[in-house]
N, C-alpha and C positions, 0 to 999 in steps of 0.2 A: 737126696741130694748130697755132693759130697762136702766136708768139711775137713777144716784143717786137721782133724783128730781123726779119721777113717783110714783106715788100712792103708787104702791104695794110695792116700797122700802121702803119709810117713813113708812106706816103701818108696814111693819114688824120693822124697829125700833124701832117705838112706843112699837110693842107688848113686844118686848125685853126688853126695858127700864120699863114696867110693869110686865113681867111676876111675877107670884106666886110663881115661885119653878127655882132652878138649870136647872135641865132637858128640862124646857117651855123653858127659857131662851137661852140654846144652841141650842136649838132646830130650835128657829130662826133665831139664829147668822148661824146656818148652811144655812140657805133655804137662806139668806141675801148671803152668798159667793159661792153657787152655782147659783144665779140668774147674779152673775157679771160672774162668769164662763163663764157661757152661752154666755152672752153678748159678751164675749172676742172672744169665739168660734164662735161667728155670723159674727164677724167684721172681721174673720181672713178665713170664710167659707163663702162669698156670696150666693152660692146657695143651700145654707140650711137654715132653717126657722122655727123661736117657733113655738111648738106645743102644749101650753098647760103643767100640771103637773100632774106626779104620786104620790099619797101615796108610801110610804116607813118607815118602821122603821130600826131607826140602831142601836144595839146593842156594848155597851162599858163598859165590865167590867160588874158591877151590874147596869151599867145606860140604858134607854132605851130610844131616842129619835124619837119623832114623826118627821117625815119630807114630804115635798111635793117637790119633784124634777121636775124641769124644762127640758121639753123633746123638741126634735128636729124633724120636721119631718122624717130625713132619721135615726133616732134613733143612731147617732154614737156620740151625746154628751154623756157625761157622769164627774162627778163632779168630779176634784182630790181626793179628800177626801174620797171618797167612798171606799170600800173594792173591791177585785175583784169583778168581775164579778160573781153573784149568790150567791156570801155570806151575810153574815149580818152581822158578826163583824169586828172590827176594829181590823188591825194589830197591833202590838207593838209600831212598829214605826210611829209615829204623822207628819212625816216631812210635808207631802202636807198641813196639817191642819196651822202649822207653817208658810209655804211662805205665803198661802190665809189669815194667819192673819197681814204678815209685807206687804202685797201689800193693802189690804184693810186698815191698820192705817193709821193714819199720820205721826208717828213718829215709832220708835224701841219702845221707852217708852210707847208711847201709846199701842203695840201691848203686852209689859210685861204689864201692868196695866190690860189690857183684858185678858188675862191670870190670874193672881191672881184674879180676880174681879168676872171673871166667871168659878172658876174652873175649868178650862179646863184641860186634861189628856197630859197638856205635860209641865215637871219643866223649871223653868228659867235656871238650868244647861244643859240641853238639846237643849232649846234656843240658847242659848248663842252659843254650841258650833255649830247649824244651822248658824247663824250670823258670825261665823269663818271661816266656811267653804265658806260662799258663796263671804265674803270679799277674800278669798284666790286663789278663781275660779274670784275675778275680777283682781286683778294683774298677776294671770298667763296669763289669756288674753293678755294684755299689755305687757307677755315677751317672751312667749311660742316661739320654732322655727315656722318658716314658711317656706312653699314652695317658691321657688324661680321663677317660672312660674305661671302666673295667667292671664286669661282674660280680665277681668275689675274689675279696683275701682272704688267704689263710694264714694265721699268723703263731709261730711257736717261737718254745724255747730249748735248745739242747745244753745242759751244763756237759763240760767237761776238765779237764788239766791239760797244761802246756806247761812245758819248760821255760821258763823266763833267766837269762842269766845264770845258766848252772842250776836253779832252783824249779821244781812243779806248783804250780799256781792253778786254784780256780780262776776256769774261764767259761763264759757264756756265749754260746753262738746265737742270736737273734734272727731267725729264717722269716720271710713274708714271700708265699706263692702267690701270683695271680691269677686269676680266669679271666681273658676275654669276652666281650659279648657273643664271640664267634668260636667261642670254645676251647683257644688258646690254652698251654698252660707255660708258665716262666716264672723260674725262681728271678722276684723283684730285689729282694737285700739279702745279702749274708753278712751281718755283722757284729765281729769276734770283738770282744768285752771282757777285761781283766776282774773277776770277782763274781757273785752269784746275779743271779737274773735280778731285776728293778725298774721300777716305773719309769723313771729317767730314764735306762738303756730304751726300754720301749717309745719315750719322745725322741728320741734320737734317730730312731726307726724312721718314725710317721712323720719327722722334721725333713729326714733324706727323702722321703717318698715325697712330699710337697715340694720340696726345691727339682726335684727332675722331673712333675709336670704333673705328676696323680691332682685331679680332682675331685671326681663324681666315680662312686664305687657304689653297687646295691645293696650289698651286703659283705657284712665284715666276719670271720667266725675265730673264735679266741678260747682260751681254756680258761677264763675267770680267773685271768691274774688280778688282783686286788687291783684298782680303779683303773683297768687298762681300758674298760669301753669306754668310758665317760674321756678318757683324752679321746679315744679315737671320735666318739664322737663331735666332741669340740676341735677337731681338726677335719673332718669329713660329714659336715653337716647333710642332712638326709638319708646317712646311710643305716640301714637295718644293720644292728648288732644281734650275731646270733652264739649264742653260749652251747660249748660241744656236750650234747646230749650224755656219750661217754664219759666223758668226766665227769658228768653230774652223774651216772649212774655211781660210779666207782665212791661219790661222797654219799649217794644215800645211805649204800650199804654202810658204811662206818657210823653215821648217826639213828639209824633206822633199827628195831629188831628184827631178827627173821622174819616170823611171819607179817609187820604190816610192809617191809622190805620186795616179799614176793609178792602181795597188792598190791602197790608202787609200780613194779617195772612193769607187771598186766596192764595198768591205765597207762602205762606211757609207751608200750607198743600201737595200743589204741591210739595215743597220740598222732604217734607217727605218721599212721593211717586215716589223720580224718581229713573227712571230704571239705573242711574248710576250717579259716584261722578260726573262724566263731567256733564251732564244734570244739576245733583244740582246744579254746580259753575254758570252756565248758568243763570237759573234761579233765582240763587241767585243775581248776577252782576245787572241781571232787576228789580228784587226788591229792588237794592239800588238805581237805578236811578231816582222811583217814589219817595225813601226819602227824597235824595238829595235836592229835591225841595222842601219839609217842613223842614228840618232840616239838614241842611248841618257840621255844625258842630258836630252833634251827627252820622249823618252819615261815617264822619273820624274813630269814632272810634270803629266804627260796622266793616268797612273796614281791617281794620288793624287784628281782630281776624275773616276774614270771614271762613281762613281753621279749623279752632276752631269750627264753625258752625257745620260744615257740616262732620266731622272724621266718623261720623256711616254711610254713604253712603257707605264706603270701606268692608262693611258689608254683610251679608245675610239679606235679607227683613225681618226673623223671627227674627232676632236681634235687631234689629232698637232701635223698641219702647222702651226695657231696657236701652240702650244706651243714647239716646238723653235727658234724662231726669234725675234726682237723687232724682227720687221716693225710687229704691230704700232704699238708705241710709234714707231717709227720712220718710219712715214707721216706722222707726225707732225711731226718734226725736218725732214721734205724740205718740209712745207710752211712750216715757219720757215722754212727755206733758202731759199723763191722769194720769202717778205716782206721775207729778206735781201738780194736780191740787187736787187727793186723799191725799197729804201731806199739801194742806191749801194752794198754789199757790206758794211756797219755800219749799226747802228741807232741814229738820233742823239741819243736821249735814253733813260731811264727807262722816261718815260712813255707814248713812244711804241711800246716795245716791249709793257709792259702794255696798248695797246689793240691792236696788232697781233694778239698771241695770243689775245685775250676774240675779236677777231672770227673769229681759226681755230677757235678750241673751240666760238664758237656755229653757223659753218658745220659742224661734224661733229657736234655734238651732234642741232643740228635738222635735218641732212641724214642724208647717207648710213649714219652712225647712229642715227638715229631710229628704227631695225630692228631686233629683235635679230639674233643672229648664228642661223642653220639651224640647223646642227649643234649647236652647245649646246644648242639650245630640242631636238631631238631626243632625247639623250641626259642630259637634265634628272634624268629618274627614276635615273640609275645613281647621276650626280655627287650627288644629295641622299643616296642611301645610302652613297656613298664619305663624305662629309661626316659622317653622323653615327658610320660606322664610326671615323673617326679621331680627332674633337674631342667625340663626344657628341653630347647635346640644350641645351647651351649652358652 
């Protein structure tokens, strides 16, 4: 996949920052933001694979730009920016060309300065009022109603830096995914917090999710912030807390020695795989007894959350893997991460971070989520009985 550091990116920069003429110039800038295109769509499409570039000219107005688009083997990429399918000009409306230019700056400012600089066919009043809209799709996020039944949450935390006032501050993004009973997936809150992650930020969370209508959830999964299940669960009584397997591997290793380390992760594959919660607890009770003996005081506290462990047992086997883990959420946080690291490794305002994320959430929303999930939509009929067996008919 390509990356800002490979050849053929710098080259086309270069050419850019030399071209002779308007046209050369865009010309590149476009093959430059259909190459990270691509890249987004590989990363988001595993089993599809560059294949190489076609000529293309695209027509805009009286402009005419050469381009070389980046193709995919199963031929179903295709660049925002382009016109439909079999034309050659450019619609009226610039918006795609607008997001692919505020995801690829570093800043808003930067992306208005590429715009004047390269002539481009879309005014700073039209910007701007892109920039409106998309800040306006990130607080309705943050307020919109919500269903009151849902599956699962995923719940993380991304720290990063913003510019506050001339100054970079720690800040904390607060993400919560949810699942449908019908397989749904939707980012529920994004919300940006001046200073490091904290229990408070997370009531504040679970506070916004009960005022816009969350009631009845089956299961919650979390990374073991310090007392974050026990609010969750004194806010969403009944629901299964499940603690992400991954991270507890990642602390064995630090408090465990090698070798009863590599016993550990053998009984908890085992885990993973048993045929039911009682087998788990089983198996899990003998995998604390080999701890015990290396670590007995870190073993208390393993003890104490082991039904936390183990909640996705109560599950369908095709469930599991989503469960036990806050991948999810966390695909999520790695794509802040790469808007972090295209903005200079901070994000230099506010506002810019609010449209950054409106335009991640609307690529998941109306991409590779636009699906539901298989397996939920498969086992729909259990999770609706599991659902009323614990909370009712409402």
């Amino acid at each position: 996949m390509e990356t800002l550091n490979t050849p053929i990116i710098r080259d086309l920069l270069q050419k850019a920052l030399t071209a002779k003429s308007h046209e050369e110039m865009v010309s590149y800038l476009l093959n430059l933001l259909a190459l990270v295109e691509r890249n987004i769509y590989l990363q988001n499409t595993p089993h599809d694979k560059g294949n190489g570039f076609r000529n293309r000219k695209l027509h805009a107005g009286s402009q005419t730009y050469d381009l070389l688009i980046p193709r995919t083997r199963t031929g179903l990429f295709r660049p925002s920016f382009l016109p439909e399918k079999w034309k050659r000009c450019v619609p009226s409306d610039f918006t795609n060309l607008a997001y692919s230019l505020i995801l690829s700056s570093k800043s808003i400012e930067a992306a208005k300065r590429a715009i004047r600089e390269l002539e481009l066919p879309v005014s700073e009043e039209y910007f701007e009022r892109i920039l409106q809209e998309l800040q306006r799709e990130f607080k309705a996020l943050n307020n919109s109603p919500l269903s009151p039944d849902w599956f699962s949450l995923s719940l993380d935390a991304k720290h990063t830096s913003v510019t506050v006032d001339g100054v970079i501050k720690p800040h904390t993004i607060y993400t919560v995914v949810g699942t449908t009973l019908e397989g749904e997936r939707k980012v529920l809150v994004s919300m940006i917090k001046e200073g490091n992650e904290n229990l408070q930020g997370w009531k504040e969370v679970l506070k916004n999710l009960l005022s816009r209508g969350v009631r009845r959830v089956l299961v919650v999964t979390n990374d073991d912030y310090p007392g974050l299940s026990g609010v969750v669960e004194s806010y969403f009584p009944g629901t299964d807390i499940q603690l992400c397997i991954v991270h507890f591997l990642r602390n064995l290793k630090r408090h465990l020695s090698p070798e009863v380390f590599r016993r550990v992760k053998e009984f908890l594959d085992s885990i993973r795989s048993a045929v039911s919660y009682a087998h788990g607890l089983t198996l899990f009770e003998e995998m604390l007894g080999i701890m015990r003996k290396d670590n007995p005081s870190y073993v208390q506290d393993v003890e104490r959350k082991k039904v936390y462990y183990l909640s996705f047992l109560k599950y369908p086997k095709e469930l599991r893997k989503s469960l036990y883990s806050t991948n999810l959420v966390e695909s999520v946080n790695r794509k802040i991460e790469d808007a972090e690291q295209m903005s200079g490794g901070y994000f230099h305002s506010i506002r810019n971070l609010e449209v950054r994320l409106s335009l991640i959430f609307r690529e998941l929303h109306f991409g590779r989520w636009n699906r539901r999930i298989p397996v939920v939509v498969k086992v729909k009929h259990f999770l609706y009985v599991l659902f009323e067996e614990r909370f009712g008919n409402g």
